[in-house]
Backbone as CSV, one residue per row, in Angstrom:
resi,resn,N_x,N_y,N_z,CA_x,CA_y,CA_z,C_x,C_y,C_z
1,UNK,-19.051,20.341,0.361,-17.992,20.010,1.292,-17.147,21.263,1.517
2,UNK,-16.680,21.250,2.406,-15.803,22.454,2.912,-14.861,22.598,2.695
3,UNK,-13.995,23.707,2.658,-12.631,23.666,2.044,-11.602,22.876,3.484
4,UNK,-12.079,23.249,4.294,-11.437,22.490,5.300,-11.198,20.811,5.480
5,UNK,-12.210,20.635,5.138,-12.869,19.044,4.966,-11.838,18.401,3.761
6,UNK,-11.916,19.288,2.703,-11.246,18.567,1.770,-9.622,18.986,1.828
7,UNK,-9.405,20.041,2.521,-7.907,19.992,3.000,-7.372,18.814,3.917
8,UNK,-8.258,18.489,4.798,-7.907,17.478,5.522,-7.979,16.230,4.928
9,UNK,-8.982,15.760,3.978,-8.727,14.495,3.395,-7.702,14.554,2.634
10,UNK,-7.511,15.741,2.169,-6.369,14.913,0.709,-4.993,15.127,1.684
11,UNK,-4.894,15.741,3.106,-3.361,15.647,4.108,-3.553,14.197,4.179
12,UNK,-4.640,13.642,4.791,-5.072,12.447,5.088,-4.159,11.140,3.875
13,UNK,-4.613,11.454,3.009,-4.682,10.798,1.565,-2.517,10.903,1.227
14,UNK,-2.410,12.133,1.684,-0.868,12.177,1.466,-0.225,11.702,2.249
15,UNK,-0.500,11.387,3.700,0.452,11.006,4.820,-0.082,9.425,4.197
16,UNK,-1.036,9.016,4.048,-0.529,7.463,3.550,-0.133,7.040,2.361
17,UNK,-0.090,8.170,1.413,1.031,7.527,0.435,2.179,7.521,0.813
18,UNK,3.059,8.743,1.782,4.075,9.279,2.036,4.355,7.559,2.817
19,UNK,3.204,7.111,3.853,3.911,6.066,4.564,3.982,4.666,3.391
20,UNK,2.782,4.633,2.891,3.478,3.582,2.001,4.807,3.603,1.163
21,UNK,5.128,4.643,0.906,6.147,4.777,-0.136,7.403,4.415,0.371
22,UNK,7.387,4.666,1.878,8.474,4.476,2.883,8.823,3.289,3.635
23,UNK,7.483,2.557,3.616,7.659,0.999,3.647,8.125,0.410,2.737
24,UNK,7.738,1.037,1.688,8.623,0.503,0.172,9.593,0.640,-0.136
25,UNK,10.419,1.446,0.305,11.882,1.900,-0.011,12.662,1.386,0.969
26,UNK,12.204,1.068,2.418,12.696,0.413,3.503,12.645,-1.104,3.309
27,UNK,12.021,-1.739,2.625,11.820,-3.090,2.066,12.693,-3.283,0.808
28,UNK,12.674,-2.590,0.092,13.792,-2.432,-0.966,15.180,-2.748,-0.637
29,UNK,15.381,-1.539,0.293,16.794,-1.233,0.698,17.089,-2.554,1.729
30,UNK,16.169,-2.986,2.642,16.093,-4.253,3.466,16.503,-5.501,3.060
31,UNK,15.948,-5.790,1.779,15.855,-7.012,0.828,17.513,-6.814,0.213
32,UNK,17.661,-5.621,0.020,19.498,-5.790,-0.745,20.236,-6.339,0.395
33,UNK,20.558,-5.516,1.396,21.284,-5.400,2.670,20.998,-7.269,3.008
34,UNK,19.614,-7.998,3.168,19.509,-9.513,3.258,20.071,-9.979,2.528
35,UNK,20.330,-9.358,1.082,20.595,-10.481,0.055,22.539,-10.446,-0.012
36,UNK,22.856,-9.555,0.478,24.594,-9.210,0.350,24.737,-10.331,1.713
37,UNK,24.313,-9.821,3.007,24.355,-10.557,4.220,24.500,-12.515,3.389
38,UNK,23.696,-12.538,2.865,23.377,-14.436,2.551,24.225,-14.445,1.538
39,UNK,24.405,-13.453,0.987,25.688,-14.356,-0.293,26.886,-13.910,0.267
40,UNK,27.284,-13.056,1.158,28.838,-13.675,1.473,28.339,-14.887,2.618
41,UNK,28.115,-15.284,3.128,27.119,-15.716,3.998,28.436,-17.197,4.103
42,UNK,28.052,-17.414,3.142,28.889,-18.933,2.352,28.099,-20.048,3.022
43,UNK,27.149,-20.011,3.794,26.591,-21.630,4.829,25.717,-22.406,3.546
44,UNK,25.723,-21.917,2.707,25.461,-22.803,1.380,24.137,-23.435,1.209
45,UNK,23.198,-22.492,2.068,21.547,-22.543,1.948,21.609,-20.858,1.685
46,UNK,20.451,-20.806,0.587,20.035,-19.325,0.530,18.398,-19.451,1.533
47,UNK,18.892,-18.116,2.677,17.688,-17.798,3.566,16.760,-16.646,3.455
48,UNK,17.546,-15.697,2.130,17.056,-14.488,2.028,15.682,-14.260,1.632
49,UNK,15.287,-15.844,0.728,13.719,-15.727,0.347,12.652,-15.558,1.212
50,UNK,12.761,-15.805,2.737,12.131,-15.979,3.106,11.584,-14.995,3.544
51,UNK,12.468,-14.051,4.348,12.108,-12.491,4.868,11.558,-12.221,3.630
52,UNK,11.897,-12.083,2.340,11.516,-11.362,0.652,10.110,-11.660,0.684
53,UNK,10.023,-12.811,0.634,8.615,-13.617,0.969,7.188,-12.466,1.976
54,UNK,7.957,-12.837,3.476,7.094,-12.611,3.978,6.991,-11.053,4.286
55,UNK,7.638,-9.898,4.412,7.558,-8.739,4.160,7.022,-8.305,3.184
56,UNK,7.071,-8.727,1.788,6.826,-8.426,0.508,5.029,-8.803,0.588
57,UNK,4.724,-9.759,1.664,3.327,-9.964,1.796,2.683,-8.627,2.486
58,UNK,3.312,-8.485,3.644,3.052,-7.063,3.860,2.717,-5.902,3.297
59,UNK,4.131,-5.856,3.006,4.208,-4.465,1.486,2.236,-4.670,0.601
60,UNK,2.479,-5.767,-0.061,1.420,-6.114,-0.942,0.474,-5.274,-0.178
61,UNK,-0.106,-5.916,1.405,-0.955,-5.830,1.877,-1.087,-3.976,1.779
62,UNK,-0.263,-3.789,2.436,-0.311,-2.108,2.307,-0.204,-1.475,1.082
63,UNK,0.264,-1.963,0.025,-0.321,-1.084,-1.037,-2.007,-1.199,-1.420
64,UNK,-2.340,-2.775,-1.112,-3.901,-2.926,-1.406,-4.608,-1.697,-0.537
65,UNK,-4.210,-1.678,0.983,-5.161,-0.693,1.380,-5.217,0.804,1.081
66,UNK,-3.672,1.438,0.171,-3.279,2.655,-0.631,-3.962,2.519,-1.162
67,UNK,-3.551,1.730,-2.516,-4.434,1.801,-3.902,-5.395,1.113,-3.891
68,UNK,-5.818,0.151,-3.471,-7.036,-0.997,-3.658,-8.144,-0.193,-3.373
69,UNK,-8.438,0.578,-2.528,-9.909,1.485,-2.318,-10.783,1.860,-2.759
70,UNK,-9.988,1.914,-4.686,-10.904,2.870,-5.434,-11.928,1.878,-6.272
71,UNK,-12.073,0.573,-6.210,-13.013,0.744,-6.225,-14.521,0.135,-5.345
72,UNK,-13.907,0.740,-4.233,-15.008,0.603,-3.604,-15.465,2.236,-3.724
73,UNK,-15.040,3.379,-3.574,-15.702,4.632,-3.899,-16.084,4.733,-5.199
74,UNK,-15.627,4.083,-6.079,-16.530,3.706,-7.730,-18.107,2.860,-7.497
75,UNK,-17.979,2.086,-6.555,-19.457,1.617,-6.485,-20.423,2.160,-5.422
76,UNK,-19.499,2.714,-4.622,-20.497,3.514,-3.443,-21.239,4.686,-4.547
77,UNK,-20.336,5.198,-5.294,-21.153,6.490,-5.988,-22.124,5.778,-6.994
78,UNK,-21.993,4.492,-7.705,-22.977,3.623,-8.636,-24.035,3.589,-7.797
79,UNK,-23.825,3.038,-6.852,-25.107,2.623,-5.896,-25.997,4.278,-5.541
80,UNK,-24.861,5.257,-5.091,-25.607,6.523,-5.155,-26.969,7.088,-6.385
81,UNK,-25.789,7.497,-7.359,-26.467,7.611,-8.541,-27.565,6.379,-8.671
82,UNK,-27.195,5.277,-8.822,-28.936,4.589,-8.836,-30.083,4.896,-7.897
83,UNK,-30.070,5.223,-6.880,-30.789,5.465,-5.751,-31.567,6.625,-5.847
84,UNK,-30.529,7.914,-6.509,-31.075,9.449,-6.982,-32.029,8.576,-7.984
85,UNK,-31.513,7.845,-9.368,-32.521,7.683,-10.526,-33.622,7.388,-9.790
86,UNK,-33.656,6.340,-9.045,-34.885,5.982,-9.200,-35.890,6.834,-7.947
87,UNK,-35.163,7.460,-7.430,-36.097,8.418,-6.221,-37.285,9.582,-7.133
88,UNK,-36.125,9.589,-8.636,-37.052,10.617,-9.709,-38.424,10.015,-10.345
């Protein structure tokens, strides 16, 4: 592989941690700012779970496609390596 090739994947690889990390801190900071909003709030239902809820499904979702990946490149290379063995 080329040095170019692998400069570009691992920019690749950094601009989506950089964005996950930023959905995360924006959800963080989101979820306080909801939760101050509903407790002076006083209407005497808490509503804040719900945004927490369904953003936080999000979030999830986008960290699975950050981190969740690996192991599918753990079995793509299993399946590799078996394929070399038995070609020998």
């Amino acid at each position: 592989m080329e040095e170019r090739e692998k400069y570009e994947r691992a920019e690749r690889r950094v601009k989506q941690l950089k964005s996950f990390y930023s959905h995360l801190v924006t959800y963080i900071g989101g979820m306080v700012v909801l939760f101050f909003v509903d407790y002076t709030d006083r209407g005497g239902t808490w509503w804040f779970y719900w945004p927490l809820l369904g953003w936080g499904v999000a979030v999830a979702i986008h960290a699975f496609e950050t981190f969740g990946t690996g192991w599918e490149k753990k079995k793509i290379r299993q399946l590799l390596e078996k394929e070399e063995r038995e070609e020998q």
